[in-house]
C-alpha positions as CSV (number, residue, x, y, z in Angstrom):
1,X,-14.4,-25.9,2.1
2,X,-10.8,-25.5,3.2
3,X,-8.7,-23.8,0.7
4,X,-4.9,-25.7,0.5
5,X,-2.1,-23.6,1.7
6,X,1.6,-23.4,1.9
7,X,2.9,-25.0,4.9
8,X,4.7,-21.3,5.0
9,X,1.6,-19.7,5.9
10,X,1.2,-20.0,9.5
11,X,4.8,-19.2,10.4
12,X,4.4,-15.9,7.6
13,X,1.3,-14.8,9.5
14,X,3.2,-14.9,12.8
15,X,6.1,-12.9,11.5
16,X,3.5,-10.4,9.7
17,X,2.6,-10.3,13.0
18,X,5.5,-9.3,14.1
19,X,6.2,-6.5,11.8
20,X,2.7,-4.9,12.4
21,X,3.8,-2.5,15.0
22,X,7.3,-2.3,15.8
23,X,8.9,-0.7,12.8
24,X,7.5,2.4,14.1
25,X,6.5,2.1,17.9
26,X,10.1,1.3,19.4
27,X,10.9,4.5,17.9
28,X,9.4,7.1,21.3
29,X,11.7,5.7,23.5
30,X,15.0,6.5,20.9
31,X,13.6,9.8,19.4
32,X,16.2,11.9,21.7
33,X,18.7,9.9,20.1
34,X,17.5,10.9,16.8
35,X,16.9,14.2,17.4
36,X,20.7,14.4,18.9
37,X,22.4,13.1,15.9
38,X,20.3,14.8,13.2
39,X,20.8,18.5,14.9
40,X,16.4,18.6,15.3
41,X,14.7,19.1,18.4
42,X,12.5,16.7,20.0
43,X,9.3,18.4,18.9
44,X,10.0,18.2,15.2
45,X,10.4,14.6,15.4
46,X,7.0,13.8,16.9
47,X,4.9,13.5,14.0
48,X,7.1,10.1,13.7
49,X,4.5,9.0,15.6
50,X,1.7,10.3,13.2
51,X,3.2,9.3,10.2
52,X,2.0,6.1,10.4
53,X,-1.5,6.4,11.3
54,X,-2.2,8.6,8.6
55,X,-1.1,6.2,6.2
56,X,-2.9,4.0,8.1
57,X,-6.0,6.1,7.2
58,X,-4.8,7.3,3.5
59,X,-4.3,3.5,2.4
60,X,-6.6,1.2,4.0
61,X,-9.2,1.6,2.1
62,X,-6.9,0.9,-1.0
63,X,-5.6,-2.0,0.6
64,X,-8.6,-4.5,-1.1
65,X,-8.1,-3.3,-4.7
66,X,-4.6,-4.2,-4.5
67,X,-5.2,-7.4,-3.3
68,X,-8.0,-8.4,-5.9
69,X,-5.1,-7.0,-8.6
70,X,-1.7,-8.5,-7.1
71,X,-3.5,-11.4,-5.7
72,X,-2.9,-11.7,-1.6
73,X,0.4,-13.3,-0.9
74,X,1.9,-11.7,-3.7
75,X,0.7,-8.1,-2.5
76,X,2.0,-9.1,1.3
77,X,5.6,-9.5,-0.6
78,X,5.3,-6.5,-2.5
79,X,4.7,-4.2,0.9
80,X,7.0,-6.2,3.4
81,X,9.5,-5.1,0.0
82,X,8.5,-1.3,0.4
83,X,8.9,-1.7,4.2
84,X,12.5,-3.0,4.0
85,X,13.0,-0.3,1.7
86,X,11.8,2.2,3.8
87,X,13.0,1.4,7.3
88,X,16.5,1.7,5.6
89,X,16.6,4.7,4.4
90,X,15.3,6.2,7.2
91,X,19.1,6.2,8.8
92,X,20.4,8.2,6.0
93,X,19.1,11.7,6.6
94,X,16.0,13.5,8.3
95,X,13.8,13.8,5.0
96,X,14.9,10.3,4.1
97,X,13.8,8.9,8.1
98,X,10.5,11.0,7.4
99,X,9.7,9.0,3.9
100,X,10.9,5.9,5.2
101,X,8.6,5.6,8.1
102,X,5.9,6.8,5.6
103,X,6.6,3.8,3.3
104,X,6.4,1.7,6.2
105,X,3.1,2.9,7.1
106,X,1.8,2.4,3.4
107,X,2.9,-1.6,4.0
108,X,1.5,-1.8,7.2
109,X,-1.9,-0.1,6.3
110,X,-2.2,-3.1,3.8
111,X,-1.7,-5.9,5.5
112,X,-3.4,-4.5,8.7
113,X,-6.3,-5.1,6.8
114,X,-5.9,-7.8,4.4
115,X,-5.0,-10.3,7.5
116,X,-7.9,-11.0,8.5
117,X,-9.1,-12.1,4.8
118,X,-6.0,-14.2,5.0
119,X,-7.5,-16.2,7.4
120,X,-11.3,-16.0,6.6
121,X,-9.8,-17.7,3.2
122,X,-7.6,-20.1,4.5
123,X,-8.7,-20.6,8.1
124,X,-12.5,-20.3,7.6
125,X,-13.2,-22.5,10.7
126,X,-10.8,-21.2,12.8
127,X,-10.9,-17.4,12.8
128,X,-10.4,-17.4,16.5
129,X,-7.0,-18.9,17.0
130,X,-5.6,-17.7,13.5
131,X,-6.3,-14.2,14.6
132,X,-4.8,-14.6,18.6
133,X,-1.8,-15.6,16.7
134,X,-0.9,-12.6,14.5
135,X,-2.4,-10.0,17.3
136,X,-0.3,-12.1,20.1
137,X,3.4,-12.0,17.6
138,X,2.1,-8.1,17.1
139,X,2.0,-7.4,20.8
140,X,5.3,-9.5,21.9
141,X,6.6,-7.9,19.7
142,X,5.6,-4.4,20.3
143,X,6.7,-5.0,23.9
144,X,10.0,-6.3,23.1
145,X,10.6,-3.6,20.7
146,X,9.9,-1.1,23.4
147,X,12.0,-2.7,25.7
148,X,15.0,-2.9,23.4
149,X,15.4,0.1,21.2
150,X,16.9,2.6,24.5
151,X,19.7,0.3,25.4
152,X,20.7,-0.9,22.3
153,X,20.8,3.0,20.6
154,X,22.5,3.4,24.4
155,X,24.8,1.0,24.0
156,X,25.8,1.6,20.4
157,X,23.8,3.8,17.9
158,X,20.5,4.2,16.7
159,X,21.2,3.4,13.2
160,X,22.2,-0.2,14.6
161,X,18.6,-0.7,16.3
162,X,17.3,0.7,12.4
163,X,19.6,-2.3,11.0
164,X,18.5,-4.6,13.4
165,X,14.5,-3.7,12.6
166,X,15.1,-3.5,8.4
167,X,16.6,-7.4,9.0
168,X,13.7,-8.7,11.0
169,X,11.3,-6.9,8.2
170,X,13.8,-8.9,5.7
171,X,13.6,-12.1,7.7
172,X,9.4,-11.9,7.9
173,X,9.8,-11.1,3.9
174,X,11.9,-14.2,3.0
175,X,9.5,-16.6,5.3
176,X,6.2,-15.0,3.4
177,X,7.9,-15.8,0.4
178,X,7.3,-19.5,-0.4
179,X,3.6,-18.9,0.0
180,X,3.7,-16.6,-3.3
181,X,5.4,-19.7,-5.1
182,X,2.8,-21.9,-3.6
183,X,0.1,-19.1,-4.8
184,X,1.7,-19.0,-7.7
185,X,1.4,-23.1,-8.7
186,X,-2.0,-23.2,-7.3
187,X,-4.2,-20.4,-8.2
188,X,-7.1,-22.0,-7.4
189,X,-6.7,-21.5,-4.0
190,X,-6.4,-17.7,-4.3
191,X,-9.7,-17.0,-5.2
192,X,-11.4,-14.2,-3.3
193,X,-14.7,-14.7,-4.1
194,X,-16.5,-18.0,-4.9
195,X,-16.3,-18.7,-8.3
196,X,-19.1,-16.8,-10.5
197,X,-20.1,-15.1,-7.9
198,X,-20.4,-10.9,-8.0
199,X,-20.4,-9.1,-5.0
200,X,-24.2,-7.1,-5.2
201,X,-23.8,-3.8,-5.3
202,X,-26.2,-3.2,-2.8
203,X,-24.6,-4.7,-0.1
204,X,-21.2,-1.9,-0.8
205,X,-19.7,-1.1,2.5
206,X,-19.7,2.7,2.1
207,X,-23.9,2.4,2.3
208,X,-23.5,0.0,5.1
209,X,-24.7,1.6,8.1
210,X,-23.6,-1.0,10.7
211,X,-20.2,-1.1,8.3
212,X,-20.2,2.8,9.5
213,X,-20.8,2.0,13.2
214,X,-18.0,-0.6,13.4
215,X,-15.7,2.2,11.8
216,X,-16.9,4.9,14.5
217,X,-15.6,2.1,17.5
218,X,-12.6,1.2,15.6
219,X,-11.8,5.0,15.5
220,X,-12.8,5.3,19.2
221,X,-11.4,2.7,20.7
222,X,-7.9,3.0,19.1
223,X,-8.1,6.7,20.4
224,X,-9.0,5.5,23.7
225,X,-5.2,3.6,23.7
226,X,-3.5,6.8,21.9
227,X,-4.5,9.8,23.6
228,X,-3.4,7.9,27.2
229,X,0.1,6.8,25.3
230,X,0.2,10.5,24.2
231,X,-0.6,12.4,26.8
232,X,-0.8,9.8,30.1
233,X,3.1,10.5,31.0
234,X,2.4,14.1,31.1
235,X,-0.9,14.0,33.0
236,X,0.9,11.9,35.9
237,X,4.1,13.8,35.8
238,X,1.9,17.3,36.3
239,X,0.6,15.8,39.2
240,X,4.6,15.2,41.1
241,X,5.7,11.7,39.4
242,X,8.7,11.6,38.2
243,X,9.2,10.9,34.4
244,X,11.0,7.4,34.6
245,X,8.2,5.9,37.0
246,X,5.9,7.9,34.2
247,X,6.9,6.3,31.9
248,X,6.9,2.7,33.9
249,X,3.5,2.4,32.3
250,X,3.8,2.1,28.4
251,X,5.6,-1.1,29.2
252,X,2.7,-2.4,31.4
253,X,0.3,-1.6,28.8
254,X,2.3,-3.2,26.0
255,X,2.3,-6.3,28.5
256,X,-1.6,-5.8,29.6
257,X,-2.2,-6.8,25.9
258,X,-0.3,-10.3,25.6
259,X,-2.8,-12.4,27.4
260,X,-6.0,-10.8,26.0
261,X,-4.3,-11.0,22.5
262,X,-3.8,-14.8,22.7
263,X,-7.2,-15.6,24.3
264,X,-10.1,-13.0,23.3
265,X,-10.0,-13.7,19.2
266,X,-10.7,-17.5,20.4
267,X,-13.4,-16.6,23.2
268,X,-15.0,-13.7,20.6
269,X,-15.3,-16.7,17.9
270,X,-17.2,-19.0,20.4
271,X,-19.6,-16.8,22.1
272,X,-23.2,-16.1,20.9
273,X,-24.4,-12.7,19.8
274,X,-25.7,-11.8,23.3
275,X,-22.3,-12.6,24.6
276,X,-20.3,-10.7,22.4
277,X,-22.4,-8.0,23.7
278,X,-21.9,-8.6,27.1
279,X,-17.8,-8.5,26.6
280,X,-17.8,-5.5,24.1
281,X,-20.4,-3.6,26.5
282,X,-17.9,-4.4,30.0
283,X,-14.7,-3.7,28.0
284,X,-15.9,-0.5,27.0
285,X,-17.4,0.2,30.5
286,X,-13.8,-0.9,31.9
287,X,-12.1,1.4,30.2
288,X,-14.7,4.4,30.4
289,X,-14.2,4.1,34.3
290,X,-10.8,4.7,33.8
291,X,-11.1,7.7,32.0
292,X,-13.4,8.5,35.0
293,X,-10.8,8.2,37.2
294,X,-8.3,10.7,35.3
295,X,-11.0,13.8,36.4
296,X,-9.8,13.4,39.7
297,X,-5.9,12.7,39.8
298,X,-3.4,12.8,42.0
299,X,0.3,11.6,42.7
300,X,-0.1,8.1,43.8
301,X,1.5,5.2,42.3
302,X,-1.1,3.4,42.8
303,X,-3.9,5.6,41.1
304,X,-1.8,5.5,37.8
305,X,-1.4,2.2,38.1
306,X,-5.1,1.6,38.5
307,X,-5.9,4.1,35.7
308,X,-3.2,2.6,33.2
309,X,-4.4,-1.3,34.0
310,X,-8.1,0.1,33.9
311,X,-7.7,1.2,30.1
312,X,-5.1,-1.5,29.2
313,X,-7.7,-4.3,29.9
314,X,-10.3,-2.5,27.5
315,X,-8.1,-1.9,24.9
316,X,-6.4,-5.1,25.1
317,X,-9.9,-6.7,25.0
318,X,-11.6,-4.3,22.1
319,X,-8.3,-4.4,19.4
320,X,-8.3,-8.5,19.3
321,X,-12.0,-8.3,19.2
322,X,-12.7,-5.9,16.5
323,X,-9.6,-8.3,14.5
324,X,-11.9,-10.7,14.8
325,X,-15.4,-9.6,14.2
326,X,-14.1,-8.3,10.3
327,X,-14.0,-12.3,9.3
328,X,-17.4,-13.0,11.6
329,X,-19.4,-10.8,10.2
330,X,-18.5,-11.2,6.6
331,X,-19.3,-14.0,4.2
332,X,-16.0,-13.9,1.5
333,X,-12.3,-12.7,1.3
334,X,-13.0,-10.3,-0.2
335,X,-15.6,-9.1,1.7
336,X,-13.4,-9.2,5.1
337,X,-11.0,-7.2,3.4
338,X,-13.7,-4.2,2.6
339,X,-14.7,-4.0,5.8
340,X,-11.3,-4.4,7.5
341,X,-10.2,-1.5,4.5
342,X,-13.1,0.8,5.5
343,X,-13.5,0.3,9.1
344,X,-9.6,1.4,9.4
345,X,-9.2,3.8,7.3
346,X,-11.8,6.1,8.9
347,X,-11.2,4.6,12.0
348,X,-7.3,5.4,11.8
349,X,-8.6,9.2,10.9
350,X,-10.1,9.3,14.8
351,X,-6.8,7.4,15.8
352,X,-4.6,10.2,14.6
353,X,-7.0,12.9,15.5
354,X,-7.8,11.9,18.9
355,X,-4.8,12.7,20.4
356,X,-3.6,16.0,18.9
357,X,-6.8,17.7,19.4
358,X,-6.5,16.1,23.0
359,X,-3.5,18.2,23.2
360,X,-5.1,21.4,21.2
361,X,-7.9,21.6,24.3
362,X,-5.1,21.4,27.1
363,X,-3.5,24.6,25.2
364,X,-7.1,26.4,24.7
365,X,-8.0,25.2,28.3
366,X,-5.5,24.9,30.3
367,X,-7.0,21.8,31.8
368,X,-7.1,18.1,30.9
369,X,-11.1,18.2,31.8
370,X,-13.4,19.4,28.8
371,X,-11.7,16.9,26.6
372,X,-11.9,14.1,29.1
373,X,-15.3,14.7,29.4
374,X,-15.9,14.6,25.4
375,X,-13.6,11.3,25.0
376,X,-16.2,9.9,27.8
377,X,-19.4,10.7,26.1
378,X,-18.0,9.4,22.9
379,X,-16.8,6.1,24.8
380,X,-20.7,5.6,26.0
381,X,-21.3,6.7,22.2
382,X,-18.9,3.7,21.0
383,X,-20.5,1.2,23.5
384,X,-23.9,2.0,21.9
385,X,-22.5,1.9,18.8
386,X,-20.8,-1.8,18.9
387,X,-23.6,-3.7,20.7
388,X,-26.1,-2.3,18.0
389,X,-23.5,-4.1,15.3
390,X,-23.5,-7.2,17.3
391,X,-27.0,-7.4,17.4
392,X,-26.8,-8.2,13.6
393,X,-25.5,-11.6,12.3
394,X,-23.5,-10.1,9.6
395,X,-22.8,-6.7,8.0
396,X,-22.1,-8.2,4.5
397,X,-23.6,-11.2,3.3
C-alpha cells in the first residue's frame, strides 16, 4: 500500500541529493586557497578529505535509531540544521573549518543511509527511479561543485564559495521542511514498520552473513573510486603528465557517473536475480581491468584516459546499484535503513582506509605495485562476494 506524502517530498529528495557530496568534495580543488589564508600547509589540510568518511563510518550505523526516535523527516531537518551550522563555521578559523566539516559529515552519514528507506516507505513500487533521482542531483551536483569552487575562491574568496554552499544546504533545508509539517498532521504515514509487527531478532543484521558480504563490496568498491581520486593524479604525473592535464580526469569521472546515476537504479530494479549478476559481475570486471592496466603505465593521454574511463564506468555502475539493492533486498523501512546503516558504516571504514594505506605501501615500497596487486585480489574478492548476495532474494525479511 502506498503511504501519502507531502507533495514536498520529491523535490526534498532531489535537493538531499544535492547536499550529499558537495559540502565537502568541492573543497580539493580550493584547499591551496585555504591553506594560504589560514598560514597551514597543504598537507595539514588533507584530512579534510577524511573527515567526512570517518563520520561516515562512526555514524551510520546510528543513523536508524535516530530515525525510529525523531521519526524520518523530522530527523532529515534536524541534520540538514547541523550541516548549515557546520559549513558556516568552518570560515571562521582552522579548528572551527575542522569541526564544521565534521558536523557536516555526522548529517550526511544519516541521511546517506536513511534515503533509501525514504523511498522503500514512500516509493515502494518505484525504488528504481526514486533512487536515479537522488544519486543523479548527488552527482550533478558533485560535478558542478568541482567545477565551480577554483574560480569563484579565484575570483573572490574562499569564504564566499563557503557562503554560497551553507545557502544551498539552507535552501535544501527550507524545501525538506513542509514534509515534517505534513509528517507531523499525518502520523500514520510515518510508520516504519507495519503496525504490530516486531522485527525478529533473529533476522539482526550484525548476524547476517550476506548483510556482512554487501558491507565488504560497499567498502571495496567505494575504495576502488578513492584510492584512484587520491592517488591517480600522482601516479600519471610520475610518469611525465603534467598536473593540469592530471587533473583533467576528476572532472571526467565526476561526469562518467551522471548517466549511470540516472539509468542503473531503474535497470537494477527491473532485472532478474541472474541479471543483476551478470551487471554487478561485468562492472566489477570493468573496473578490475583497469586497475590492471595501472601495473604497466606510461605517459600517454590516452592510457589515462582509458584507465580513468575504465574505473569511472564501474564505479559509476556499482554506487547507484548498491543504493538500490538496500530497498530490494529488504522487506520494511526500517529494515532498509539497518542495512543501509551497517553496510556503510563498515563499508565507509574500507573507504577511508583504502586510500591512506594505498599511500603507506608507496612509502614502505617505493612502488605503486604490491598494493595494486592487493586492491586487485580484493576486487575479484568483492565480485565473489556481491554475486553470492544476489543469489539470495532478500537479506532481511
Amino acid at each position: 500500500m502506498l503511504k501519502k506524502h507531502s507533495k514536498f517530498l520529491i523535490p526534498g529528495i532531489i535537493v538531499i541529493g544535492m547536499v550529499l557530496r558537495i559540502p565537502f568534495t568541492s573543497i580539493p580543488p580550493i584547499i591551496s586557497h585555504i591553506a594560504k589564508t589560514q598560514h597551514v600547509s597543504v598537507g595539514q589540510l588533507g584530512i579534510l578529505t577524511t573527515i567526512p568518511l570517518i563520520a561516515f563510518a562512526i555514524f551510520s550505523s546510528i543513523a536508524p535509531k535516530t530515525a525510529e526516535k525523531l521519526g524520518l523527516e523530522r530527523t532529515f531537518a534536524v541534520m540538514l540544521i547541523v550541516m548549515v551550522v557546520g559549513s558556516w563555521i568552518r570560515i571562521i578559523n582552522t579548528p572551527l573549518l575542522y569541526i564544521g566539516t565534521l558536523l557536516i559529515g555526522v548529517g550526511i552519514a544519516h541521511m546517506n543511509v536513511l534515503l533509501p528507506s525514504v523511498i522503500r516507505l514512500y516509493f515502494p513500487n518505484k525504488v528504481g527511479p526514486m533512487t536515479s533521482t537522488f544519486t543523479f542531483s548527488m552527482m550533478l551536483a558533485t560535478a558542478v561543485g568541482a567545477g565551480l569552487s577554483a574560480p569563484i575562491a579565484e575570483a573572490t574568496h574562499w569564504h564566499v564559495f563557503i557562503l554560497l554552499l551553507t545557502t544551498v544546504i539552507g535552501i535544501a533545508f527550507l524545501v525538506w521542511l513542509p514534509n515534517v509539517s505534513f509528517a507531523a498532521k499525518h502520523p500514520q504515514s510515518l510508520a516504519t514498520t507495519p503496525t504490530g509487527v516486531k522485527r525478529p531478532t533473529d533476522a539482526h543484521v550484525w548476524r547476517n552473513r550476506y548483510a556482512w558480504l554487501l558491507l565488504y563490496f560497499a567498502g571495496v568498491q567505494s575504495a576502488m573510486f578513492y584510492i584512484l581520486m587520491a592517488w591517480g593524479p600522482t601516479m600519471a604525473i610520475q610518469t611525465g603528465l603534467s598536473a593540469s592535464v592530471a587533473s583533467v580526469f576528476a572532472g571526467i569521472n565526476a561526469l562518467i557517473g551522471l548517466p549511470f546515476a540516472l539509468t542503473i537504479p531503474t535497470i537494477v530494479a527491473r532485472l532478474s536475480s541472474v541479471g543483476r549478476q551478470w551487471l554487478v559481475g561485468v562492472s566489477s570486471v570493468v573496473g578490475i581491468v583497469g586497475y590492471l592496466l595501472l601495473l604497466v603505465p606510461n605517459n600517454h593521454f590516452g592510457y589515462w584516459l582509458s584507465v580513468n574511463l575504465l574505473i569511472g564506468v564501474s564505479t559509476s555502475i556499482l554506487f547507484p546499484y548498491l543504493m538500490t539493492t538496500f530497498s530490494l533486498k529488504t522487506t520494511t523501512p526500517i529494515q532498509t535503513a539497518e542495512l543501509s546503516g551497517m553496510a556503510q558504516s563498515g563499508g565507509y571504514v574500507i573507504a577511508a582506509l583504502g586510500p591512506a594505506l594505498f599511500g603507506y605501501g608507496y612509502g614502505w615500497f617505493h612502488s605503486w605495485v604490491p598494493q595494486i596487486v592487493v586492491m586487485i585480489i580484493l576486487f575479484i574478492l568483492m565480485t565473489i562476494a556481491i554475486v553470492l548476495v544476489e543469489k539470495q532474494h532478500k537479506i532481511l525479511s
